[in-house]
N, C-alpha and C positions, 0 to 999 in steps of 0.2 A: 076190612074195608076202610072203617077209620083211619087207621095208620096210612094205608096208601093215601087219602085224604088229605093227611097230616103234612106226611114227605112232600104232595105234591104242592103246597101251600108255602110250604116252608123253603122248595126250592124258588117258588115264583119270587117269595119274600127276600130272598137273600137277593137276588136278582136285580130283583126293583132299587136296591141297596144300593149295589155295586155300580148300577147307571146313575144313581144320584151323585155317588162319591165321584165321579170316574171326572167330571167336570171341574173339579176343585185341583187334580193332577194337575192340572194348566197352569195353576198359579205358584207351583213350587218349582223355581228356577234357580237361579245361580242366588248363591243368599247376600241379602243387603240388596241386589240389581245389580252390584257393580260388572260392569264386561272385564271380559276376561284377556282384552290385547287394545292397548292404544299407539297411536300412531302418529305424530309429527309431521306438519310439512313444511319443511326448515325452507325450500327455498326455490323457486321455479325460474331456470335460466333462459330467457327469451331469445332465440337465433333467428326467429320468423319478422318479418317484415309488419306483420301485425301485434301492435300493441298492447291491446286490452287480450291478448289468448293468454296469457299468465294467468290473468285475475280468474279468466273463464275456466283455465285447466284446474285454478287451486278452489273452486265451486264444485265443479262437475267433480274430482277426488271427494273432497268432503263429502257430498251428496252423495257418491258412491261406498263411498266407506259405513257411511250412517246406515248403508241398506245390510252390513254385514252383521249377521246376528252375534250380538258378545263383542261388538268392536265400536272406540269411539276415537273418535279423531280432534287432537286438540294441537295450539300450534306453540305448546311451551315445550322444549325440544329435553329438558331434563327429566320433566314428570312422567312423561311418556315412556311406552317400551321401546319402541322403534323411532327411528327419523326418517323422512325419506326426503328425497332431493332428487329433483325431476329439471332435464335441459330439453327444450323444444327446439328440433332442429329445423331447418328450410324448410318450406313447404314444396311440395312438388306437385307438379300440375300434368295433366296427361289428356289428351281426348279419350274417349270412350265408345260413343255413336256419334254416325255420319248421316247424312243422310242427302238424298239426291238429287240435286236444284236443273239440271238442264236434263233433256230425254238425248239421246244418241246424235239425233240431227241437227242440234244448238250448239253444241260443244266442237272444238278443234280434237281435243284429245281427253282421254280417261281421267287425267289427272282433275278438271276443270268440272267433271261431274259433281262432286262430292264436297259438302262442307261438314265441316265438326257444327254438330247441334248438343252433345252433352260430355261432359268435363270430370274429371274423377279428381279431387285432391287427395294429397297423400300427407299427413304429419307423422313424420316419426319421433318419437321420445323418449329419451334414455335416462334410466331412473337408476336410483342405487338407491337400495335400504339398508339401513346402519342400524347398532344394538344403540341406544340414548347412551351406553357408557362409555360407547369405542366408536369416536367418529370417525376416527382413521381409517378403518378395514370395512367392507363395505358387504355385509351378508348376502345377498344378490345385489348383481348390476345385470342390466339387460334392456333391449331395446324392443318396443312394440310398435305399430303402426295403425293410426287412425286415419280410415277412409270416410268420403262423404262424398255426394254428388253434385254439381254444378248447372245448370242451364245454361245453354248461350242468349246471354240478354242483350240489350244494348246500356245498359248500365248496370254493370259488372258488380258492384260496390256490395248493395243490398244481397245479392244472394251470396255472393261469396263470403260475407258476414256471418248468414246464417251456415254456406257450408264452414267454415271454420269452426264453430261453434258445435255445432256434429260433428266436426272429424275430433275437436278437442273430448267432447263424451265417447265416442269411441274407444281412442285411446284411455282416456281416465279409466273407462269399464274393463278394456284389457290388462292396464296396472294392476287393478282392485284383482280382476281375478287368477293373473299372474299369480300375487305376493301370496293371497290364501290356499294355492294349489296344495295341497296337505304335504305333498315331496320337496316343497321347493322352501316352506319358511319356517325357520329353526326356531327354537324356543328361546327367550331371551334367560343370559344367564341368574340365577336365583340371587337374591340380593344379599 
């Protein structure tokens, strides 16, 4: 009867152990903290008619990069493993929803019913990442597409500020998770 005592003691004991330890696992990670992939962003080619989307696309990247665990983004193109070099091209503007300003008996014809009330913007952005030692040859190239939505206001300015500004994080988030697709980015060569 003892001994069953003993064992049953002994395993609660080990137990209680093993949940104390099990929390300290968390902090043994990559050794030093250093991440394990940094990344460059040598240089963002503007084609769109708005100015400041460069400054916003090379935020929104960083800021998306910084969310990849083991990965930091810096913009000195040698110390780096990778470089990337991103061109935004034209924006492209589309209606979406209409909606219906006269009833049947107002209107002359079909056409005259219907106005655009919401706007879809399209950026697309073409990126190449490069090994930091071989700027030549380009490890992916590839184009993605940043969508965002529009209202129809009567001053256009403001929201289409904010859609660009979304369609730019869009894109950024589709680069970001592009490049880490585990099939698509190659190891950088060993030094």
């Amino acid at each position: 009867m003892t001994m069953r005592l003993f064992h049953r003691h002994w395993r609660g004991l080990a137990l209680l152990c093993c949940l104390a330890i099990l929390p300290a696992c968390y902090h043994w990670g990559t050794p030093e903290g250093r991440p394990d992939t940094s990344i460059a962003i040598a240089g963002i080619e503007n084609e769109t008619t708005e100015g400041a989307l460069a400054v916003t696309m090379r935020q929104k990247l960083q800021e998306h990069f910084a969310n990849q665990p083991g990965t930091s983004c810096d913009n000195r193109d040698g110390k780096s493993d990778y470089v990337l070099k991103v061109r935004l091209l034209p924006i492209r503007t589309a209606g979406v929803a209409r909606s219906e300003l006269r009833d049947k008996r107002a209107r002359e014809d079909d056409a005259n019913a219907y106005q655009t009330v919401l706007y879809r913007i399209e950026l697309k952005a073409a990126y190449e990442l490069f090994f930091s030692s071989d700027l030549e040859k380009p490890v992916l190239s590839r184009e993605v597409v940043g969508t965002a939505d529009l209202p129809r206001m009567h001053d256009r300015d403001i929201p289409f500020q904010a859609a660009c500004r979304q369609a730019a994080d869009d894109a950024a988030r589709k680069i970001v998770a592009d490049i880490f697709d585990q099939e698509s980015l190659p190891l950088p060569p060993a030094p």
